[in-house]
N, C-alpha and C positions, 0 to 999 in steps of 0.2 A: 199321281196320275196326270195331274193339268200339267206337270214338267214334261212329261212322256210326251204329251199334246203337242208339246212347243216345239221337240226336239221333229217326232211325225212332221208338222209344219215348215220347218226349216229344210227338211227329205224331200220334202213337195216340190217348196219353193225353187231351191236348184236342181234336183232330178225330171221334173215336170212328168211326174206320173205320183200312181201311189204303189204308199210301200208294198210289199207282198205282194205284188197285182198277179194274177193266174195261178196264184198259191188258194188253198183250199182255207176256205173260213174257219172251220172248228182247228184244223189241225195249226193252224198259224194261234190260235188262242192257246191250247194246251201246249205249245210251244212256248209264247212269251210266259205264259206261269209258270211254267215249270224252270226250279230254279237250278237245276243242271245245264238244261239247252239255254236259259237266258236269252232265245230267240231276240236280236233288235233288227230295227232298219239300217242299211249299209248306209255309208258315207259317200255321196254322188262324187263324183274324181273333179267336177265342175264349181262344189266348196271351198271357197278360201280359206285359208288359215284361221283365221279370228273365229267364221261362222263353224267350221269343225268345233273349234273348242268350247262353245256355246254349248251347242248337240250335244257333245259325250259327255259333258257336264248334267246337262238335264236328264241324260241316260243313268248315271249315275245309281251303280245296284246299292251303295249307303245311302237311304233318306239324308241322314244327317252332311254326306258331300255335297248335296245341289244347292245349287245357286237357290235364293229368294227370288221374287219377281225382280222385286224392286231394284235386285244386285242385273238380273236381266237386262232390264230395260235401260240401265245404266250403260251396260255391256254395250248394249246396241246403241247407243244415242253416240260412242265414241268410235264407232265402225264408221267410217267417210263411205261417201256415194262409192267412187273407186274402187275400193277394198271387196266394198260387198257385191259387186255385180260378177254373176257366174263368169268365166273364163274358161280358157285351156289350160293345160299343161303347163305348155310353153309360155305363155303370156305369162302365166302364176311365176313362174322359173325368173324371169325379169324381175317381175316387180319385187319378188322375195328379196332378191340380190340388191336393189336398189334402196328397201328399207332398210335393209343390214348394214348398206354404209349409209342410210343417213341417219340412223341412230346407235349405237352401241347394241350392243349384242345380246345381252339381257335385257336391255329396255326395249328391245324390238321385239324381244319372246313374250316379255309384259304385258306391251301395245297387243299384239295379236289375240293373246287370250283376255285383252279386255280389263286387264288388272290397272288399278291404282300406281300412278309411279310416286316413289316420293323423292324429292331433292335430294342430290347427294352433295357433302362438302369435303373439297380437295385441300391439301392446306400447303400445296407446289405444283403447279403446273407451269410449262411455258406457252406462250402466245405467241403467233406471227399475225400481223396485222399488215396489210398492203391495200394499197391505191395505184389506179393507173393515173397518171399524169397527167392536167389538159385535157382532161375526156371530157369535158363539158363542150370546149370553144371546139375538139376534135371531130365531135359529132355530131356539132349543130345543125348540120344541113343534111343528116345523114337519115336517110329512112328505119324504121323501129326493124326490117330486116336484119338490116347491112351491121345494127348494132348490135343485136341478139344474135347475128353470127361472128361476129368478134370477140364476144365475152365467150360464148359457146367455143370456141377454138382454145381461146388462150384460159378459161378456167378449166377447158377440159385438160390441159396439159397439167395444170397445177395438181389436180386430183390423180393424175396417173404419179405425179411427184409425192404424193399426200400415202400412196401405194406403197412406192417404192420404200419411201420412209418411216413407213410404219406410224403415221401419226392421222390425228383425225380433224378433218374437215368439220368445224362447226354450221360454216355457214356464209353464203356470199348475200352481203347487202346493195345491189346496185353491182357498179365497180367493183368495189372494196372486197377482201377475200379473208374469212377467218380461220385459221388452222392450231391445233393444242397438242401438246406430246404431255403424257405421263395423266393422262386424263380418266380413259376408259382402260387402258392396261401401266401395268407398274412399271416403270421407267424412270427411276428414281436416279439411277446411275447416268443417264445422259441423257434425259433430255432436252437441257437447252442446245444440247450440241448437236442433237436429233434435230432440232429444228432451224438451227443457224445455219447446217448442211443439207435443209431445204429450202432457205431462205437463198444461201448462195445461188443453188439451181434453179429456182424460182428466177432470178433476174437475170441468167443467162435465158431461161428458156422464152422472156421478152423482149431479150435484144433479135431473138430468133421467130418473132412471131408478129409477118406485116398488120398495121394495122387497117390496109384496104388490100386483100386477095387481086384485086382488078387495076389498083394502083402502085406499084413494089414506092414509087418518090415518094410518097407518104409516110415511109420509115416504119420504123419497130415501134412494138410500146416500148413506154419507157411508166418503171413502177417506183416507190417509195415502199422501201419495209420498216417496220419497228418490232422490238420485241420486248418482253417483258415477262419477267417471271412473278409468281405469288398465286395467294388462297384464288379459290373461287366456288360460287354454288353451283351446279349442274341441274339443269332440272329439265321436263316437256311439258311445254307450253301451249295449250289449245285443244280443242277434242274434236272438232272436224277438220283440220287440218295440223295435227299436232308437230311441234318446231321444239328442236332438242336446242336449249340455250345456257349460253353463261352470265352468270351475273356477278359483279363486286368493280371494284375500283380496279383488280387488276386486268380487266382487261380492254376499260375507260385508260388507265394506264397503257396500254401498248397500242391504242390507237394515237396516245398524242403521241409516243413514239415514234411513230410513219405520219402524222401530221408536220414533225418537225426534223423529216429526214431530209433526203437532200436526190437527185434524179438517181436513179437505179443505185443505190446505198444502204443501209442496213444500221438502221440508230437503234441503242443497245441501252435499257436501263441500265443505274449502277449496278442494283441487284441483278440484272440478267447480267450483264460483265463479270462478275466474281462469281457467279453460279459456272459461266463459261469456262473462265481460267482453273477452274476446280476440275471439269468434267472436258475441257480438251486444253492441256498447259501447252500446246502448241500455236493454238489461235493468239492471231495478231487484231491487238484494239488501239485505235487511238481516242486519248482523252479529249474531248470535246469541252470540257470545263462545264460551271454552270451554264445551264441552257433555260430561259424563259418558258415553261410550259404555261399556256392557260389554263386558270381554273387552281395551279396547283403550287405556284410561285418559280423558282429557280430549279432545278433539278441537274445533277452531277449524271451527265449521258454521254456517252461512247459510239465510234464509229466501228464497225469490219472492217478491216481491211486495208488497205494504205493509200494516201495519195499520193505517194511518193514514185512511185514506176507510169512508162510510158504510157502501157497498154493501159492502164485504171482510169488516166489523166485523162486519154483519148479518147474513151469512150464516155465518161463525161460529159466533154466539153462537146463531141458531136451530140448527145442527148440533150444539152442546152440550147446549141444551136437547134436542133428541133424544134422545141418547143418557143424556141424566142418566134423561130419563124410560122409556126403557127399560130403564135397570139396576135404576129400580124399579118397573117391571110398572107404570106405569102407562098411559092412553090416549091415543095423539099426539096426538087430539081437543084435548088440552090447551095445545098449544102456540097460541103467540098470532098464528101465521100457518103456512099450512101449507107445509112443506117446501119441497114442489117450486115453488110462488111465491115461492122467495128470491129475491132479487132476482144476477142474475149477480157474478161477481167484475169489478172494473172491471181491462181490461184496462194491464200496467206503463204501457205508454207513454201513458197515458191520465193516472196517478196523479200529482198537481201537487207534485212532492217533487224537491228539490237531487239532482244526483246527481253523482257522482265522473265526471269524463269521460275516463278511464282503463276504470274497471271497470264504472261506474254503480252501486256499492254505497251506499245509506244505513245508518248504524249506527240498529241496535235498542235503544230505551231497556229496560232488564232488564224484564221481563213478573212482576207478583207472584204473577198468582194467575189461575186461569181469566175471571174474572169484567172484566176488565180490558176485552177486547170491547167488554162492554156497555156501559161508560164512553167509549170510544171510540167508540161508535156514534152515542151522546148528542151526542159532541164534536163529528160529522160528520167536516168536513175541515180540522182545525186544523192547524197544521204541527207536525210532531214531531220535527224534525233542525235543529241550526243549526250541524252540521262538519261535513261532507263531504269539505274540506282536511284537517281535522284527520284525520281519519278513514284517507284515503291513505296516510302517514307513520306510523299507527299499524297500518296493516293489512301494507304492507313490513316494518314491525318484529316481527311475529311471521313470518316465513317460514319458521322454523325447525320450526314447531309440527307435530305428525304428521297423515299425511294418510291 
């Protein structure tokens, strides 16, 4: 009977009348007893999700189905102010859609009715991990506006990318943007190639996205990606503001990934590379050799893509010059074509380079100095590889290397 209580209560609360009202007292009793009619109180259309399944719960014609208090008051203490305030329709219609992409799909049916989530463990996912470039000295003098609509622009685009590709948005820290394939649904067969063919798009669609709407000479962003494949736990984190999160090394891993990438490029663990050449034998990598990661010593890392063609070279070496000239406050004006005119990255399968027909890796000649680009861009489309066999046989011979 006190559950009945709760549920009446909760009818009040968002209907703002009482149940039955202008119904006849005896006949509304011999109604709720009688166990054919099971007379209850409606569901107010004003009830959010969560607080419905509280109600029908406490409604509950088996004793033995309803909630405890104590599971109750649980229930309610993890409903956010937001959730529970009465609404429309319409409003409800949003925010539904909004919870669904920002948690998986069953754990947002979980979240609603109040349930317990427990951890899940993946034992292969991939990660993209990105930074925009220079955001700091970029936006120094810029009002908390002007920066909330830049990210607002350019991560709104990454999520309609996130759409497109069927992978899912963990979460943006700041800048920084996190995205996973084979996560919440099974994509076992591609996805790190699901996510390398967002990772592409992703740095086209920042060569394409001013960084001041009012200023075009201020140029595009300009982002760093990494990726990384391996385990990870899943879990929701928090009960007034609950945060679907990942946690393990690998995705500490894919962040030094895009730490140690290089302007608008795409640094590839080992293990993302050979997960790659597995799941698209057409992708072009160059070996990058051991690379100094912090935290984790040397690491055998890989680039997308090739330096070897004009258009790769040029856009580049213009996103260097960007950012050279804004670390020293000077006017983009200066650059010798503007940003967002770069000319696109030409796409791998396009790039006229030998490649390993196992993995498609071409090995990287050692890079000296930033400026190399530009030298490269001069060159056009000279050939820059002539082992690609060799290459094979040296790349099986480090398998040892950490990943």
């Amino acid at each position: 009977m006190e559950l009945s209580r709760s549920a009446v209560i909760l009818y009040e609360v968002y209907s703002r009348k009482e149940p039955y009202e202008n119904e006849n007292a005896a006949d509304v009793l011999r109604s709720v007893a009688d166990q054919e009619v099971q007379k209850r109180p409606g569901v107010p259309e004003s009830m959010p999700q969560q607080m419905r399944s509280i109600m029908g719960d406490c409604l509950d014609e088996e004793a033995g189905h309803r909630p405890l208090f104590e599971e109750i008051n649980t229930r309610l203490k993890r409903v956010t102010t937001i959730a529970a305030n009465p609404t429309n329709s319409g409003s409800v219609a949003v925010r539904e859609q909004r919870f669904e992409e920002t948690f998986p799909a069953y754990i947002a049916e979980a979240l609603k009715e109040g349930h317990q989530i427990e951890p899940d463990h993946k034992d292969m996912v991939t990660i993209f991990a990105s930074d925009i470039v220079q955001f700091d000295k970029i936006s120094a003098h810029w009002s908390e506006a002007k920066v909330k609509g830049l990210l607002d622009r350019f991560h709104g685009k990454l999520d309609e990318l996130c759409r497109k590709h069927d992978i899912f948005k963990v979460h943006a820290i700041g800048v920084s943007y996190f995205a996973v394939a084979n996560l919440v649904k099974d994509q076992t067969h591609d996805h790190c190639k699901r996510v390398v063919d967002f990772a592409k798009e992703a740095i086209l669609v920042a060569t394409q996205t001013l960084l001041d709407d009012g200023d075009p000479y201020m140029g595009s962003v300009v982002i760093r990606v990494g990726i990384h494949c391996g385990p990870v736990i899943a879990g929701v984190v928090g009960q007034r503001m609950p945060r679907y999160s990942l946690f393990g090394d690998t995705i500490n891993t894919a962040m030094k990934m895009e730490s140690t990438s290089d302007l608008n490029r795409i640094s590839l663990s080992k293990r993302a590379a050979v997960i790659l050449g597995e799941q698209d034998p057409m992708a072009v990598l160059e070996d990058r050799g051991p690379v100094r990661i912090n935290g984790k010593g040397k690491m055998h890392c890989f680039w997308l893509g090739t330096t070897s063609t004009a258009s790769d070279a040029l856009g580049r070496t213009l996103a260097k010059k960007q950012n050279r000239l804004i670390a020293t406050g000077n006017n983009m004006a200066q650059l010798s074509a503007k940003p967002e005119q770069a000319p696109e990255m030409m796409p791998p399968e396009q790039a006229p380079l030998a490649t390993s027909p196992s993995l498609g890796l071409v090995p990287l000649k050692e890079e000296e100095n930033s400026d190399n680009d530009e030298e490269v861009a001069d060159a056009g489309e000279s050939a820059i590889t002539d082992g690609a066999e060799a290459f094979d046989s040296e790349f099986q011979s480090n398998d040892d290397s950490p990943v």
